[in-house]
N, CA, C and O atoms as a GROMACS GRO file, in nm:
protein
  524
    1UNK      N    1  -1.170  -2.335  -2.876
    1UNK     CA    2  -1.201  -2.194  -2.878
    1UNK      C    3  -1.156  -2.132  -2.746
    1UNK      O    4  -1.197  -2.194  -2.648
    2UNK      N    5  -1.062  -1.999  -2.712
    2UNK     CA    6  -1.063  -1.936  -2.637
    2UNK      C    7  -1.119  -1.872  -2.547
    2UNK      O    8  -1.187  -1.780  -2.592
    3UNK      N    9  -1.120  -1.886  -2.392
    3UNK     CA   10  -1.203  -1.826  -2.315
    3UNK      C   11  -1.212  -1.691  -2.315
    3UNK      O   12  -1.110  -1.637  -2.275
    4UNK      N   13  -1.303  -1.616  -2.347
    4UNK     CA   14  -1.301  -1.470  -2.328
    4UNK      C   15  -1.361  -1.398  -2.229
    4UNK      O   16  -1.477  -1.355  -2.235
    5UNK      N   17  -1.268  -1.380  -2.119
    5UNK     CA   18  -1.356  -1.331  -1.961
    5UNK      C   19  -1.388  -1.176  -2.053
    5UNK      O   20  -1.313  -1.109  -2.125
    6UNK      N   21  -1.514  -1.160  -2.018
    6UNK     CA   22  -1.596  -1.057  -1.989
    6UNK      C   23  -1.590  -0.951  -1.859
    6UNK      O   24  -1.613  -0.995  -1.747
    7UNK      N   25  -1.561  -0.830  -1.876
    7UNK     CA   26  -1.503  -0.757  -1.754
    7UNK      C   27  -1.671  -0.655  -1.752
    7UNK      O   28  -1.743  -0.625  -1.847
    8UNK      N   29  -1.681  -0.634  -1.653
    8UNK     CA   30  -1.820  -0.556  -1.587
    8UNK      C   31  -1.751  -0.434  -1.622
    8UNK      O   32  -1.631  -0.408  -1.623
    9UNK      N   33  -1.900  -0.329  -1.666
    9UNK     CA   34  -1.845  -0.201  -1.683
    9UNK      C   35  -1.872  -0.105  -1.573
    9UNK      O   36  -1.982  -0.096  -1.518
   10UNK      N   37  -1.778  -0.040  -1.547
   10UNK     CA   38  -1.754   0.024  -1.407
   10UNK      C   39  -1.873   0.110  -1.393
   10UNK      O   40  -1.919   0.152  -1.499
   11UNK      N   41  -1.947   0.152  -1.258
   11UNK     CA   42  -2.080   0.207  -1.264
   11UNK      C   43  -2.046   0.312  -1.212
   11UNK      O   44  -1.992   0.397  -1.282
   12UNK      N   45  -2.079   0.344  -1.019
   12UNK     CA   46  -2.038   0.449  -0.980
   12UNK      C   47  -1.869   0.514  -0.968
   12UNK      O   48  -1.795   0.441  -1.035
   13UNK      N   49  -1.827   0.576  -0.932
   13UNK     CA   50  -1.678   0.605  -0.863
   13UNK      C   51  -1.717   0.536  -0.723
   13UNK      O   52  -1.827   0.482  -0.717
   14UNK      N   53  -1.624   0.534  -0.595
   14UNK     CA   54  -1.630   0.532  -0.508
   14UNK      C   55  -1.576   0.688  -0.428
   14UNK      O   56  -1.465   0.740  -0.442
   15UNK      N   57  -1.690   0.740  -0.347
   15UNK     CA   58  -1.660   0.864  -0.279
   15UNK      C   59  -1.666   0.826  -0.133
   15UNK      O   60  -1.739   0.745  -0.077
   16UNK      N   61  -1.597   0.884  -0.098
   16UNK     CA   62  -1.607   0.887   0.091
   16UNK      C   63  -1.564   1.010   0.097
   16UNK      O   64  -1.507   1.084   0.016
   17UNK      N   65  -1.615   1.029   0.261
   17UNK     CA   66  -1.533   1.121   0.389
   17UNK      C   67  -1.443   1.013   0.459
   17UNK      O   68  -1.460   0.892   0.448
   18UNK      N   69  -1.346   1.072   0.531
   18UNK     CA   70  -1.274   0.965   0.550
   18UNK      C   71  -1.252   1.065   0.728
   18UNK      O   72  -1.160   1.042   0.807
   19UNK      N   73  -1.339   1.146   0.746
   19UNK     CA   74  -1.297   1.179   0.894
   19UNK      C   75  -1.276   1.094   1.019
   19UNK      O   76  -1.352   1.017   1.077
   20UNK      N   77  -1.101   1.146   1.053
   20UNK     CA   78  -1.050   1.037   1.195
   20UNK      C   79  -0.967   0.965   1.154
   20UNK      O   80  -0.873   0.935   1.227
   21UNK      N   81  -0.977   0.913   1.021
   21UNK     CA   82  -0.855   0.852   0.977
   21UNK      C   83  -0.746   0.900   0.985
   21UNK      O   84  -0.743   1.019   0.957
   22UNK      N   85  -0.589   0.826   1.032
   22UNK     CA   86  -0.466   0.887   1.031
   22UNK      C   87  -0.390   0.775   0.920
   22UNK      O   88  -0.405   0.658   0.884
   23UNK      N   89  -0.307   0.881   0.894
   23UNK     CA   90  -0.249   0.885   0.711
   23UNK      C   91  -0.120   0.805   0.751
   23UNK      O   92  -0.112   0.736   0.853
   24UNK      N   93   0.001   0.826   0.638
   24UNK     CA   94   0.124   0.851   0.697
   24UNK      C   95   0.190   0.791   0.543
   24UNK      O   96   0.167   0.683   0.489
   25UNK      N   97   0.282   0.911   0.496
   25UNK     CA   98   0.369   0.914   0.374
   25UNK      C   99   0.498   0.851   0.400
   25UNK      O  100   0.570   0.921   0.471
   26UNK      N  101   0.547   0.739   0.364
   26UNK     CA  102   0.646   0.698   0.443
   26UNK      C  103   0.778   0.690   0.262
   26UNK      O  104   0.749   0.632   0.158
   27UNK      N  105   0.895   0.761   0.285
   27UNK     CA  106   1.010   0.724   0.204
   27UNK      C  107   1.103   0.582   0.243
   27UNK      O  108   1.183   0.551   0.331
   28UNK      N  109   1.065   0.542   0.169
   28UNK     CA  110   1.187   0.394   0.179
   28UNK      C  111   1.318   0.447   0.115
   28UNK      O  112   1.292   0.529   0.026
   29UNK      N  113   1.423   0.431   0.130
   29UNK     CA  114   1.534   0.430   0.046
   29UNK      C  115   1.582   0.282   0.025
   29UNK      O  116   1.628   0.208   0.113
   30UNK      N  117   1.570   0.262  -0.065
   30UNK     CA  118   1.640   0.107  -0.042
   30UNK      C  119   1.830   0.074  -0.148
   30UNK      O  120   1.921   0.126  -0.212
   31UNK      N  121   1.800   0.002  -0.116
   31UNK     CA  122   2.001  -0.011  -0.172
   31UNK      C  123   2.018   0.014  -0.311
   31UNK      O  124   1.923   0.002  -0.390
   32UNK      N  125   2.123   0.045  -0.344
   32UNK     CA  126   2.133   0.010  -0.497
   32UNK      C  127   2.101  -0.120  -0.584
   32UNK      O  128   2.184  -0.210  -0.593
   33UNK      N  129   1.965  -0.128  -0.655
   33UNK     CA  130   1.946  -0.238  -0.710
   33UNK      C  131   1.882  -0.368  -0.663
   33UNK      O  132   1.894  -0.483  -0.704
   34UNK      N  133   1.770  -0.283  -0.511
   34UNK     CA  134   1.724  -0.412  -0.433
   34UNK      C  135   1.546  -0.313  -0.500
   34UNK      O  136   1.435  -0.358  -0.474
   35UNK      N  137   1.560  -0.232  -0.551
   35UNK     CA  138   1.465  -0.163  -0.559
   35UNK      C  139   1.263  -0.293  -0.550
   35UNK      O  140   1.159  -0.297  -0.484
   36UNK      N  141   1.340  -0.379  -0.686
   36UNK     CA  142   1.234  -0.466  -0.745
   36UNK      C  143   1.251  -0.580  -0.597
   36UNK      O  144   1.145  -0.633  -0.564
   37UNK      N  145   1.388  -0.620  -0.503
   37UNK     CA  146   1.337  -0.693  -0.367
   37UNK      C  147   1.216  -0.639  -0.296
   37UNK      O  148   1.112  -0.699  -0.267
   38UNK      N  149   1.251  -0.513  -0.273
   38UNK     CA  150   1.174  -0.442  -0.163
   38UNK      C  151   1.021  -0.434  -0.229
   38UNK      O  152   0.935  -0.456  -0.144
   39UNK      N  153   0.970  -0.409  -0.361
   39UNK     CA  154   0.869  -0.447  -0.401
   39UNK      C  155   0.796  -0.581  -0.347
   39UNK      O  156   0.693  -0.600  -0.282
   40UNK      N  157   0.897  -0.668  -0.406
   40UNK     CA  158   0.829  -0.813  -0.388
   40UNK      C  159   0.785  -0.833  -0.232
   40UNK      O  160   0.702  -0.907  -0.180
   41UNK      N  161   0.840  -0.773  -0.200
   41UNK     CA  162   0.829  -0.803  -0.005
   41UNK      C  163   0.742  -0.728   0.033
   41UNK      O  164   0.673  -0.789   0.114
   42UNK      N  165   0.694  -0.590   0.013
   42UNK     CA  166   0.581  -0.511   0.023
   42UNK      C  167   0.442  -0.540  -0.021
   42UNK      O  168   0.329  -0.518   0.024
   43UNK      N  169   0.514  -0.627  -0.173
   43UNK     CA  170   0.365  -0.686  -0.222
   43UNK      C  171   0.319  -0.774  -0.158
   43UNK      O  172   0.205  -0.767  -0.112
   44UNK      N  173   0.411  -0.893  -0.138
   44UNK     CA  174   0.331  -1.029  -0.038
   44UNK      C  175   0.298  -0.924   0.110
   44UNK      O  176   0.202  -0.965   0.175
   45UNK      N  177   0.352  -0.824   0.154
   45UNK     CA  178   0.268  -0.740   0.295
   45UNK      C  179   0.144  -0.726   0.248
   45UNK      O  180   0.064  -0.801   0.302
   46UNK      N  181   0.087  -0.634   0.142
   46UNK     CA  182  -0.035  -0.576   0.064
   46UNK      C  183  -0.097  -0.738   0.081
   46UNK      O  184  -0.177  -0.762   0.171
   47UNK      N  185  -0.063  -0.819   0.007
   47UNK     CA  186  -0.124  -0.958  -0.017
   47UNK      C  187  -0.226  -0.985   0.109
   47UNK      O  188  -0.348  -1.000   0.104
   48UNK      N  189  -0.146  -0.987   0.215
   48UNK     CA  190  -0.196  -1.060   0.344
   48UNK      C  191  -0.267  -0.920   0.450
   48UNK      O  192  -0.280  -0.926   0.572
   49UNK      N  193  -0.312  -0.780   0.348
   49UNK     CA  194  -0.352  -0.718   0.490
   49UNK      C  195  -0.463  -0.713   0.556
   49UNK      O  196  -0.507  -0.641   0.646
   50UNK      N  197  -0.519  -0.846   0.471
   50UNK     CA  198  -0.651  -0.847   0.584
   50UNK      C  199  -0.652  -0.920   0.722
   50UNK      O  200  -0.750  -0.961   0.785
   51UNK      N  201  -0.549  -0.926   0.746
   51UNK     CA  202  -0.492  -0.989   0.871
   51UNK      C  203  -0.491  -0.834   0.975
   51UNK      O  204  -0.489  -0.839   1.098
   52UNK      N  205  -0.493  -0.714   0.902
   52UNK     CA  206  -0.490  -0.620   0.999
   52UNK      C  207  -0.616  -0.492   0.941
   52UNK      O  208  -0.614  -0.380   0.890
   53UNK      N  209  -0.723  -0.597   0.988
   53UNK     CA  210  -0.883  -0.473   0.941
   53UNK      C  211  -0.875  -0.322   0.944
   53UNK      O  212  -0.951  -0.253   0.876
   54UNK      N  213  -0.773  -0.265   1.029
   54UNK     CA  214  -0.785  -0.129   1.009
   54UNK      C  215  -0.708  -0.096   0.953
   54UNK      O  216  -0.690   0.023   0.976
   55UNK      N  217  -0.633  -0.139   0.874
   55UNK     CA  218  -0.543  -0.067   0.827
   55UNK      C  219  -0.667  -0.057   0.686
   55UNK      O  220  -0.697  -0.154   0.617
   56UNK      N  221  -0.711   0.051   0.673
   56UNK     CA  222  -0.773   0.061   0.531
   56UNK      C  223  -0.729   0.043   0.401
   56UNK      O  224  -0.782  -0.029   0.316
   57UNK      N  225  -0.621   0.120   0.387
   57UNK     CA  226  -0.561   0.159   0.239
   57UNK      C  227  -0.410   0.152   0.275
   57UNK      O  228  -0.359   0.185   0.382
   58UNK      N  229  -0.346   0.100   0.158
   58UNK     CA  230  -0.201   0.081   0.159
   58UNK      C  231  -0.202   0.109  -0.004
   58UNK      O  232  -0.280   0.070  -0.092
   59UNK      N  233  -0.090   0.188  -0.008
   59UNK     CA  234   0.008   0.218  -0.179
   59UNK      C  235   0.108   0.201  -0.165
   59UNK      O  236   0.180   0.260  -0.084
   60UNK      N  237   0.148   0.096  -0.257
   60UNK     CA  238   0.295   0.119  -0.283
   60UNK      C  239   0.312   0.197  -0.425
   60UNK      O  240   0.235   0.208  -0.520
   61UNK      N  241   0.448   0.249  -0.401
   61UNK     CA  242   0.441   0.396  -0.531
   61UNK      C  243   0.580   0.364  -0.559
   61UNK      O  244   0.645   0.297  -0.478
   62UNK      N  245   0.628   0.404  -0.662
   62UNK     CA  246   0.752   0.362  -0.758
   62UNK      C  247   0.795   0.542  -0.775
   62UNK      O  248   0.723   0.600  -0.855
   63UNK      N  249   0.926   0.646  -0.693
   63UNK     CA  250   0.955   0.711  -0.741
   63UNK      C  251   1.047   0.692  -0.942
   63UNK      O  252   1.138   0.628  -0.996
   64UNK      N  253   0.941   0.801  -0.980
   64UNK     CA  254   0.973   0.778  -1.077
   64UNK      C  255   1.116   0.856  -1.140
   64UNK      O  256   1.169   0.839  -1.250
   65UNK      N  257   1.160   0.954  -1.018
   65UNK     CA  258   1.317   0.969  -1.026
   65UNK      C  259   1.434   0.974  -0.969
   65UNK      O  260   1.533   1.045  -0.984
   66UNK      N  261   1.392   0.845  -0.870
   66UNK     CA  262   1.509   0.785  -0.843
   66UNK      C  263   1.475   0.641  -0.825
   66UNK      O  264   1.378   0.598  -0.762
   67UNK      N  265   1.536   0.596  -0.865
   67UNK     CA  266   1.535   0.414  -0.867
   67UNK      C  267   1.564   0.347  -0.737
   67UNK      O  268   1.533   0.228  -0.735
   68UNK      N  269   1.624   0.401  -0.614
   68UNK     CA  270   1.644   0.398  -0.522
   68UNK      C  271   1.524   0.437  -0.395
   68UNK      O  272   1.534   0.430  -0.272
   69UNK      N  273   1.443   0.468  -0.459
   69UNK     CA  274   1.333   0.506  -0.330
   69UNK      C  275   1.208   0.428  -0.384
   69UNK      O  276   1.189   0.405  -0.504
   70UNK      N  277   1.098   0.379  -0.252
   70UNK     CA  278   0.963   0.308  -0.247
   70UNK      C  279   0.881   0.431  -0.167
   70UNK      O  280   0.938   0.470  -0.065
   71UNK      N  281   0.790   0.479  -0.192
   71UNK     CA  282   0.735   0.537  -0.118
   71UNK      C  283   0.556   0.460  -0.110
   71UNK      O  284   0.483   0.423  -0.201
   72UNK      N  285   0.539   0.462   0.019
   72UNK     CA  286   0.370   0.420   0.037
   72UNK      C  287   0.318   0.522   0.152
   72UNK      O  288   0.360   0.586   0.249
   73UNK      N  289   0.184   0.490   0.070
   73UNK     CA  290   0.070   0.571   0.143
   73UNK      C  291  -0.056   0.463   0.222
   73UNK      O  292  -0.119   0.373   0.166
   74UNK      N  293  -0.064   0.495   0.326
   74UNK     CA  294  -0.131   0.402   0.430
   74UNK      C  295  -0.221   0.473   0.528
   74UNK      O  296  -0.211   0.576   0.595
   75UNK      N  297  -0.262   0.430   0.520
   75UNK     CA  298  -0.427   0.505   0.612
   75UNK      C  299  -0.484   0.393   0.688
   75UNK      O  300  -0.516   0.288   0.633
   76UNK      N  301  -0.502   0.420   0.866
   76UNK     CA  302  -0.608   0.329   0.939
   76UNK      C  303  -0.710   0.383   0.965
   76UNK      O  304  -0.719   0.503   0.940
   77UNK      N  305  -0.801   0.328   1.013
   77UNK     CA  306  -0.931   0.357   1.058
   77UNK      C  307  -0.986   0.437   1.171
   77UNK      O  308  -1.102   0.475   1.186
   78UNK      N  309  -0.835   0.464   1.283
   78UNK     CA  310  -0.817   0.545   1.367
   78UNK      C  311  -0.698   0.509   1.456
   78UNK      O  312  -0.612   0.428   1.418
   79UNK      N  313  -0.693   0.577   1.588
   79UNK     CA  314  -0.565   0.546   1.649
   79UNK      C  315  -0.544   0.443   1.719
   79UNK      O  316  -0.433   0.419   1.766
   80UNK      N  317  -0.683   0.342   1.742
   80UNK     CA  318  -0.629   0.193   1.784
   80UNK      C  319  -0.589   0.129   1.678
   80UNK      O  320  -0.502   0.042   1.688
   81UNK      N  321  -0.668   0.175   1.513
   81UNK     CA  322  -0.578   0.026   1.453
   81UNK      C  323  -0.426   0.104   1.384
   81UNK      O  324  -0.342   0.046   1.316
   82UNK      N  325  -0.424   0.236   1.420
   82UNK     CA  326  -0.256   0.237   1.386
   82UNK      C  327  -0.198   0.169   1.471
   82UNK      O  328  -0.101   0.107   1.429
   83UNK      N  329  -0.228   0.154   1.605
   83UNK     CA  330  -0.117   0.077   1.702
   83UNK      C  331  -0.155  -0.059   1.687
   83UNK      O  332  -0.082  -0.140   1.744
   84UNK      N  333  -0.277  -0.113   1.608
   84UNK     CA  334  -0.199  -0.261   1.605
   84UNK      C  335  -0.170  -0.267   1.484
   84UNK      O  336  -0.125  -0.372   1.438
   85UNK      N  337  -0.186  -0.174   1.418
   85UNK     CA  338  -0.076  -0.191   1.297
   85UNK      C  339   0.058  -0.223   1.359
   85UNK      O  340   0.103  -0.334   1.332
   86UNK      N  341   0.143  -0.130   1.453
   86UNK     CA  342   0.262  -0.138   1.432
   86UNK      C  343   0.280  -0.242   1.566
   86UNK      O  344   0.389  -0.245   1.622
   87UNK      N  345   0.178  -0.318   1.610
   87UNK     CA  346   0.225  -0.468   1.715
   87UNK      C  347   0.158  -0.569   1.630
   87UNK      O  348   0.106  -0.658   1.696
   88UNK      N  349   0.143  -0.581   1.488
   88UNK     CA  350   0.033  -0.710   1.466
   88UNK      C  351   0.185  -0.771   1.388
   88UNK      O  352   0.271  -0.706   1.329
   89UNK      N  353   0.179  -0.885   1.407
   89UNK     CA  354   0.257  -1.020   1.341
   89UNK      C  355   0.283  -0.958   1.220
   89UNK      O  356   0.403  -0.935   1.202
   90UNK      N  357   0.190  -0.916   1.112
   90UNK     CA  358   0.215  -0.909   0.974
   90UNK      C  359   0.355  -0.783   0.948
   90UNK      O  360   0.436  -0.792   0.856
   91UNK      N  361   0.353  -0.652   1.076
   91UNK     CA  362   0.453  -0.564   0.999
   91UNK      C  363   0.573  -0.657   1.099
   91UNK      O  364   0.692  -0.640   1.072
   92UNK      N  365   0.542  -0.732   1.189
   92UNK     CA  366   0.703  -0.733   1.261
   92UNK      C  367   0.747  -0.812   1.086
   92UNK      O  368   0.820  -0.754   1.005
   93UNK      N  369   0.693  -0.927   1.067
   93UNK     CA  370   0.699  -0.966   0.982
   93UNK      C  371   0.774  -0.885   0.831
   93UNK      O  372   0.876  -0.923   0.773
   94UNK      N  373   0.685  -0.762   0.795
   94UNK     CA  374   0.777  -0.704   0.695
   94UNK      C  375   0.919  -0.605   0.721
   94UNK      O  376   1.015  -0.582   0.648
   95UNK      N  377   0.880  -0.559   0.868
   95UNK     CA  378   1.002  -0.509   0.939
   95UNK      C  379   1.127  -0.610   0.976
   95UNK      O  380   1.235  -0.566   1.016
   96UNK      N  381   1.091  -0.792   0.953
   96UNK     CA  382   1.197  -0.846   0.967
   96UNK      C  383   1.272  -0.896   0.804
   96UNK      O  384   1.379  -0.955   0.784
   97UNK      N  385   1.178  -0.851   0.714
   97UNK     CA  386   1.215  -0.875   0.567
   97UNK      C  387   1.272  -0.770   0.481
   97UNK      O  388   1.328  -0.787   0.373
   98UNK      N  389   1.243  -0.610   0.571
   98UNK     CA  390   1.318  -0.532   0.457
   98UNK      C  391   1.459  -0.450   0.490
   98UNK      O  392   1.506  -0.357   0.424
   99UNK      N  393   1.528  -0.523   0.641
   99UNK     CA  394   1.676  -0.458   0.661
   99UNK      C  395   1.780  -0.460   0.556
   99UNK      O  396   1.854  -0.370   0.518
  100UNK      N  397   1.768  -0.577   0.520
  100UNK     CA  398   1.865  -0.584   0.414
  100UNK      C  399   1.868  -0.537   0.307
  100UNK      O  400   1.965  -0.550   0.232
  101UNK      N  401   1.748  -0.462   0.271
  101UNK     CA  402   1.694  -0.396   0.172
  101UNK      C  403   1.686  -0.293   0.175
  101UNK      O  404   1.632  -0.252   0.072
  102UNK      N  405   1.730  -0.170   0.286
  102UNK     CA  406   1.687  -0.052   0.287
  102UNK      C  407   1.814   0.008   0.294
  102UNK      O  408   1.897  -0.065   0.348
  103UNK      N  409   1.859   0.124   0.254
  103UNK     CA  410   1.956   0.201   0.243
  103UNK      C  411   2.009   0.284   0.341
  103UNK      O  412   2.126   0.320   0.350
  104UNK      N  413   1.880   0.323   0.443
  104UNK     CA  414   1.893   0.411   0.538
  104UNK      C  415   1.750   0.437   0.617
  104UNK      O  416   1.656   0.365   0.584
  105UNK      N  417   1.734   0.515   0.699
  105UNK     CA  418   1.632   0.534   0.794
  105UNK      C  419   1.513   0.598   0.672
  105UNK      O  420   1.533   0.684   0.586
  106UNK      N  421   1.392   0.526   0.701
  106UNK     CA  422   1.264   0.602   0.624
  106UNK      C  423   1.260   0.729   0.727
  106UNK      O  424   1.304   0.766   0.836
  107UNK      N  425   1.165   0.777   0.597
  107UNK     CA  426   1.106   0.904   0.655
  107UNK      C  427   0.983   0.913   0.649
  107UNK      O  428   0.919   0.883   0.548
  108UNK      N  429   0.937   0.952   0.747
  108UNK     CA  430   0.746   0.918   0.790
  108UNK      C  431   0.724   1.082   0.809
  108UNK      O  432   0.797   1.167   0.861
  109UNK      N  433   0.589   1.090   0.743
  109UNK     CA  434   0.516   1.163   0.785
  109UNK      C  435   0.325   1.220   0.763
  109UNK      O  436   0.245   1.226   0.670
  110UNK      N  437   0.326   1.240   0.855
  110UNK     CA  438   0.210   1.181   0.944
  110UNK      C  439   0.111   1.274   0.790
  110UNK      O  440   0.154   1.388   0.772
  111UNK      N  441   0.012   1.237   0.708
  111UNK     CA  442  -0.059   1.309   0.643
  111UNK      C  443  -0.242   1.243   0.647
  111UNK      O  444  -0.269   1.128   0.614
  112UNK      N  445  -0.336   1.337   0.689
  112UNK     CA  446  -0.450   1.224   0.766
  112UNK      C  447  -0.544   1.244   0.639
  112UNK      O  448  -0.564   1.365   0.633
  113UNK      N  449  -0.601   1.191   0.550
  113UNK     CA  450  -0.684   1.176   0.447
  113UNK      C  451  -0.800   1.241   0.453
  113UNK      O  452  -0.796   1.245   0.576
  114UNK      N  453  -0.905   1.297   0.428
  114UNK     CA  454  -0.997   1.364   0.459
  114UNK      C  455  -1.123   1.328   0.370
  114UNK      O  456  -1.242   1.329   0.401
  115UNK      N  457  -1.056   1.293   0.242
  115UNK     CA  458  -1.217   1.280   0.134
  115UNK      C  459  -1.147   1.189  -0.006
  115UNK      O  460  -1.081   1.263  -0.079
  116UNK      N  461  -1.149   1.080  -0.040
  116UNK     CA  462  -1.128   0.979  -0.157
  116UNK      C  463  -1.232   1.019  -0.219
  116UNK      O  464  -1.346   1.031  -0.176
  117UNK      N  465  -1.181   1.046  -0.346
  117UNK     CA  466  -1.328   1.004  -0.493
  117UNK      C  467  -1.207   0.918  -0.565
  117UNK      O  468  -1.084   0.930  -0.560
  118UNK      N  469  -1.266   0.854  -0.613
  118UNK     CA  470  -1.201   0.671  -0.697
  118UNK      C  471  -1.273   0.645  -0.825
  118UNK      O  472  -1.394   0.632  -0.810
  119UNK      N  473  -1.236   0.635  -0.924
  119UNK     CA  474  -1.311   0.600  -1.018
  119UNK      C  475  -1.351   0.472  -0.996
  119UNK      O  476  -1.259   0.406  -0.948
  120UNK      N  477  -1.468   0.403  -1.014
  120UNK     CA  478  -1.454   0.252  -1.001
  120UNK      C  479  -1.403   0.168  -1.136
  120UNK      O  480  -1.424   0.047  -1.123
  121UNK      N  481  -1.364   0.190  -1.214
  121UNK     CA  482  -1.290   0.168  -1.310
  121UNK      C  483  -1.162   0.083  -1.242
  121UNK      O  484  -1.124  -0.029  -1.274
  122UNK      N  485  -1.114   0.165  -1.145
  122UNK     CA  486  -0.975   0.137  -1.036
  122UNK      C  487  -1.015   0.016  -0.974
  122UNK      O  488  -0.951  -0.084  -0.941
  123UNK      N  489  -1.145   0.050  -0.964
  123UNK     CA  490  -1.160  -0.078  -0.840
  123UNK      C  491  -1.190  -0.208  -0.920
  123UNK      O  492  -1.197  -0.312  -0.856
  124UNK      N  493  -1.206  -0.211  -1.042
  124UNK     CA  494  -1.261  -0.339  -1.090
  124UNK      C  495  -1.060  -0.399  -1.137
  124UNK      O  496  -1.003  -0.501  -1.101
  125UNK      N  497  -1.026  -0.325  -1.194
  125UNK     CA  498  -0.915  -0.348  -1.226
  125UNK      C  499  -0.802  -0.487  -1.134
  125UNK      O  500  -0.824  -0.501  -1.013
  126UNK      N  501  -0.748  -0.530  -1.165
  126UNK     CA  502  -0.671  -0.660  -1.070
  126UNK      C  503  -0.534  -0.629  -1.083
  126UNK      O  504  -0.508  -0.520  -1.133
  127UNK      N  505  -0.430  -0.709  -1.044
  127UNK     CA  506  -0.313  -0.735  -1.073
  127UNK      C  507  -0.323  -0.839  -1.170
  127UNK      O  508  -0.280  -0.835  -1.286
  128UNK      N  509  -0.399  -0.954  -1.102
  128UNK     CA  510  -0.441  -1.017  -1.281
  128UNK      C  511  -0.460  -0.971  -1.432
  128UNK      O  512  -0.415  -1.018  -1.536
  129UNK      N  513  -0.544  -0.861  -1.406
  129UNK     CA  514  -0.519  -0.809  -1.497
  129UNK      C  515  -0.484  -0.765  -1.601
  129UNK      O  516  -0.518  -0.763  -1.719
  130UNK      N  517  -0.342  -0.696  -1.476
  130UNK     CA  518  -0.219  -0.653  -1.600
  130UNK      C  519  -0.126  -0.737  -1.631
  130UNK      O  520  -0.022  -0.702  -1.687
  131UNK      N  521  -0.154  -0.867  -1.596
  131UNK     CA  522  -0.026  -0.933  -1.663
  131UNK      C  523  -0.068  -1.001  -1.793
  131UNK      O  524   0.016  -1.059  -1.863
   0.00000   0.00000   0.00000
């Protein structure tokens, strides 16, 4: 007989204030046809970011019209853990995995978060999941 996992039914949303946090919208361009590389390499980053506690929230986002761009949304906890965001092992690390992958210079810009409401629906959800 088949195992049938049982999934919990989602209770509250998750709401915050998120005052002090700094944001930052960043465009990847990546090459023709490395689109699904630059994924895989972003995902094993996402995988491992509890190696860097402030970085709160990371998205990776799939423009959906052009096949050529990654865009993520990333939020720290304030302005010490953006700077060890950008000295901790894990980004030299994805900064030494996505040259070959990128098309041209990203474009950053700075956007600071102010208030999340989340369904918790989102949060129960996995990558397990969906496959």
């Amino acid at each position: 007989m088949p195992h049938t996992r049982r999934v919990s039914e989602p209770t509250e949303p998750i709401d915050a204030v998120l005052l002090g946090r700094i944001g930052m919208l960043v465009r990847i361009p990546v090459q023709p046809g490395m689109r699904p590389a630059a994924l895989d390499v972003l995902n094993r980053y996402v995988d491992d970011l509890d190696e860097e506690p402030g970085t709160e929230a990371f998205l990776v986002c799939v423009d959906p019209d052009d096949e050529h761009v990654v865009w993520l949304y990333e939020w720290f906890r304030d302005q010490d853990a953006l700077e060890a965001h950008r000295t901790a092992p894990l980004f030299t690390r994805l900064l030494g995995e996505l040259p070959g992958l990128v098309g041209g210079s990203p474009g950053i810009m700075r956007i600071d978060p102010l208030r999340l409401r989340m369904s918790s629906a989102v949060t129960h959800q996995t990558l397990r999941d969906l496959a």
